[in-house]
N, C-alpha and C positions, 0 to 999 in steps of 0.2 A: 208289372212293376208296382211297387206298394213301399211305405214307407218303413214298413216291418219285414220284407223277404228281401234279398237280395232277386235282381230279375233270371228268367229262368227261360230255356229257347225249349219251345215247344214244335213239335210237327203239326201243319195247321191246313184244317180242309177246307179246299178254297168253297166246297159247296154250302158253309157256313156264313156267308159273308155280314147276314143281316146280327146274326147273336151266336154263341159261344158259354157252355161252361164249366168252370175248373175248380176244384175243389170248395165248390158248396156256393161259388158267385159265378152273378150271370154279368157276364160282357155284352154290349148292344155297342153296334158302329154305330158314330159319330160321323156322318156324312161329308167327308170332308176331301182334300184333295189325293189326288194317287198317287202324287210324286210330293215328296217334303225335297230331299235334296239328295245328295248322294250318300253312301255308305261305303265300310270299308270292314269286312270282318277281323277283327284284332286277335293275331295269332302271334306266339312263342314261337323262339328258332325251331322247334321243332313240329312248328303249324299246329300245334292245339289252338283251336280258339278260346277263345279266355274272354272274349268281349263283342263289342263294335262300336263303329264310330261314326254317328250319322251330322254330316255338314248341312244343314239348312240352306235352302235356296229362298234367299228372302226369310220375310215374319212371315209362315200362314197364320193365317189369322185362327184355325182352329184347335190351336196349341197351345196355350200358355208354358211357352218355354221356362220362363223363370223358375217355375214352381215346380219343376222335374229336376232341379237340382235336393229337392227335399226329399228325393225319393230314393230308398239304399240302392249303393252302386251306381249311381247316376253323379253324374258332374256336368255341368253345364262350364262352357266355356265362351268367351264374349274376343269374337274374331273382327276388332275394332278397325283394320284395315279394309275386311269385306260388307263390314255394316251387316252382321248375320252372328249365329250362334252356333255353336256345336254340341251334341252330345255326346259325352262316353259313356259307356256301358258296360259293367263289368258282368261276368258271370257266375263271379265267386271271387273269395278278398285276395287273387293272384290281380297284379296287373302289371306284369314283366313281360309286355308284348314288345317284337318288335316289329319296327318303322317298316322295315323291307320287306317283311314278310304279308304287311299288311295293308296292301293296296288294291282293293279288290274294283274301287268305281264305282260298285252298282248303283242300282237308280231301279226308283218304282216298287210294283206291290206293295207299298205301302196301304193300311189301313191304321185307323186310333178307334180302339173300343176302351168305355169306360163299363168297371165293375161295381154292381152294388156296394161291393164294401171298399170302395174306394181307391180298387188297385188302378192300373192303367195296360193295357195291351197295345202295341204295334206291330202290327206283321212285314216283313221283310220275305223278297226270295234267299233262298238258301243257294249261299254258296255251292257248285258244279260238284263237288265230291261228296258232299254230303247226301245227294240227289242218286248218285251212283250206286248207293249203299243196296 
């Protein structure tokens, strides 16, 4: 994710974990927790995913959540009931997901890699059909 690309879902080799790189920047993990909060892959009536949507469990502290809403395709949202933040996540300038289609729960494999040039990476598991492939 970068302030200049819209974010983009990549297949990602877990035997990478320590560094990563993608068109011409190197990603290095940022040692931080495995679990952020849950996720929910954001899909169209007709299951394209189009996004996600990850709910924050608590502040981790090694996020600066605020400043990912400056990032294209990202929106932060401030879930004042739960005292926590949410992100969305687009994957392109569709964002006609819907609610029912989009409840997936997951949780974990999380990692935050920061880019030379200043993009940002999170890895997520993938969604069960996409694995099937």
């Amino acid at each position: 994710m970068s302030p200049c690309r819209l974010p983009i879902v990549l297949p990602f080799d877990e035997g990478m974990k320590i560094a990563f790189e993608y068109q011409d920047e190197h990603f290095l993990n940022k040692q931080c927790i495995d679990m952020f909060g849950f996720y929910d892959w954001l899909r169209t009536n007709t299951r394209e995913i189009i996004g996600l949507r990850l709910a924050f469990v608590g502040r981790p502290s090694d996020i600066k959540i605020k400043n990912l809403g400056k990032l294209r395709g990202v929106n932060v949202l401030n879930r004042q009931n739960r005292g926590s933040e949410m992100l969305i996540i687009f994957f392109s300038e569709r964002e006609d997901y819907s609610e029912e289609a989009s409840d997936d729960q997951d949780f974990g494999g999380h990692r935050l890699y920061h880019g030379t040039n200043g993009s940002l990476g999170i890895t997520f598991c993938s969604p069960q059909h996409l694995l099937d492939v």
